[in-house]
C-alpha positions, 0 to 999 in steps of 0.5 A: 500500500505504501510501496513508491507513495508519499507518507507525511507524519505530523507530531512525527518525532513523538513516540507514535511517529517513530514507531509508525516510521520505523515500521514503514521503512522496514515493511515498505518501500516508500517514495517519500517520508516527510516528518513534520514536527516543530522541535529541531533537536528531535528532528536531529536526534531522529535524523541520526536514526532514520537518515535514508534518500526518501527522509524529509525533516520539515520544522513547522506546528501544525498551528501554521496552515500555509506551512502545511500546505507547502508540507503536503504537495505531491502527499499521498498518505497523511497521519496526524499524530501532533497534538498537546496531551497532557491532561493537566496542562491543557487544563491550565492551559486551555487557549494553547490546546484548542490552538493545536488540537482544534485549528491545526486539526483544521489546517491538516484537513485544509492542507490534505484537500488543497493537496489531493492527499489519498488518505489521512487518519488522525489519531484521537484518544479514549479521553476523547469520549464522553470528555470531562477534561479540556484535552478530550474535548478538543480531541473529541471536537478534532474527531467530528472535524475530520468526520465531517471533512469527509463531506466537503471533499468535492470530486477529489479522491481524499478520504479522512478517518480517525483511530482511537486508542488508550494509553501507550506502554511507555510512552513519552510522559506516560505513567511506567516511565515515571514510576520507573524514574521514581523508583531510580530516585530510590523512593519508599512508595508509588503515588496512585491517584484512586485505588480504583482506575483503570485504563486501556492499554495497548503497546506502541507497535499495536498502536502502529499495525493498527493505524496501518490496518485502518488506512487499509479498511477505511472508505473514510468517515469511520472511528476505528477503536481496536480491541484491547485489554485494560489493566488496574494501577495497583496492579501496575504498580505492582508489576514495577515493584513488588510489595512496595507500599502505594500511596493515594494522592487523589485524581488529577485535574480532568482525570477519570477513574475509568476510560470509555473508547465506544461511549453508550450514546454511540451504540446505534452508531457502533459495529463489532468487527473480530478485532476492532470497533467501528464508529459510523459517522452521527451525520450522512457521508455524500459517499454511500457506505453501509460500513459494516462490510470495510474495505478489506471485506471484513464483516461486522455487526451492530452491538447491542442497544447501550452497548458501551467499551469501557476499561472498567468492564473490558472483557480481558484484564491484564494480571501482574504477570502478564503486565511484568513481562509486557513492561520487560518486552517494550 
């Protein structure tokens, strides 16, 4: 699919574009890799690593739409991963958030159509449903952007869809790496904020082979939630370090015990494929498409009336086994 096109990564030096870029040169054979990021010593550090004839290093925020623009000529392929995702910051921070999340959202969505881009998928996040917090707001309100944007494409060929997914094992910023750094600190206790959250939780190279799955089922319009297992944070804490005493120190800002992927008001619009969710677009799409037949031919089906996908009755948990050898693996 990738073979001889043009891929642009927005937010491409973070976590998931590295990973995403990674497995694209080691699976593919693409024309053209452009990274697009804002933060000069990342794109160096990241040119040391990923340095072949089709790398592109292109400094720019996805605040700035003619930069986009100029980013996304000749682009087949676009994932736009930049986002501000720090729960707390956004919440002290609101006006900076919706600027990246919102009106770079738009400006991808601009830049895409202007440039006759194939394909574009934006990542979004489990916070983005049913949001109590600034972060999923602005996510949620990225997702209806490129939904909708499905709509004004014209004649043009361009197609957007949206991945949702849950926390990623390791991530920059996230929760394992900063228990690890507090354990090098040689602290006596972990800070757990409720005894009872729980989160999806899914490796970055799960997060990648999905986003690449998606670009191969999309028609455009969906929400593709993939089936993952939740873990307990007195179980992660656990995992990291046995025996060592916890100590509570209450949900952050904007933070929830538990985190929704397929919200209950979305089950009229929800189908349930082997490993996957699908969201249909709330709004009718100019190209006709049932969605419960992707383009892959997979077949999916209607969940039932409430359905909701919820970390707190997931299915399948991780225990502190399972999470022990998934931390020493990534």
């Amino acid at each position: 699919m990738f073979d001889n096109k043009s891929v642009l990564v927005t937010g491409g030096t973070g976590s998931f574009g590295q990973g995403f870029i990674g497995t694209l040169l080691e699976r593919y054979s693409p024309k053209r890799v452009v990274v697009f990021s804002r933060d000069e010593l990342k794109q160096y550090q990241m040119s040391q690593r990923f340095n072949g004839p089709m790398m592109r290093y292109f400094i720019g925020d996805v605040r700035d739409g003619s930069r986009l623009k100029e980013a996304m000529r000749e682009i087949d392929f676009v994932v736009h991963a930049a986002a501000l995702k720090h729960v707390p910051a956004a919440e002290y921070n609101p006006m900076e958030c919706i600027k990246t999340n919102i009106h770079g959202a738009q400006n991808v969505i601009e830049a895409a159509l202007q440039n006759n881009v194939v394909k574009v998928i934006a990542l979004s996040t489990d916070k983005a449903a049913n949001p109590i917090n600034l972060y999923g707001a602005t996510k949620l309100a990225s997702d209806k952007l490129f939904v909708a944007a499905n709509n004004i494409v014209g004649k043009r060929d361009t197609r957007f869809s949206v991945v949702r997914y849950g926390n990623v094992v390791c991530s920059r910023g996230s929760v394992v790496p900063f228990f690890r750094d507090l354990l090098a600190q040689g602290v006596e206790s972990l800070p757990i904020t409720d005894e009872r959250m729980t989160r999806f939780w899914i490796t970055l190279q799960q997060g990648v082979d999905f986003v690449i799955e998606s670009f191969a089922r999309m028609y455009g319009g969906e929400i593709f939630v993939p089936k993952i297992p939740s873990i307990r944070i007195v179980d992660l804490a656990e995992s990291l370090a046995p025996g060592m005493p916890h100590e509570i120190v209450g949900i952050r800002p904007g933070e929830k015990l538990h985190e929704v992927m397929c919200p209950a008001d979305d089950a009229h619009l929800t189908l349930e494929f082997n490993d996957h969710f699908v969201i249909r677009p709330g709004i009718q799409m100019t190209h006709s498409k049932s969605y419960e037949r992707n383009a892959l031919g997979e077949q999916g089906k209607p969940v039932p009336s409430g359905f909701d996908y919820s970390s707190g009755d997931n299915a399948v948990f991780l225990d502190i086994a399972e999470l022990q050898r998934l931390n020493e693996e990534v």
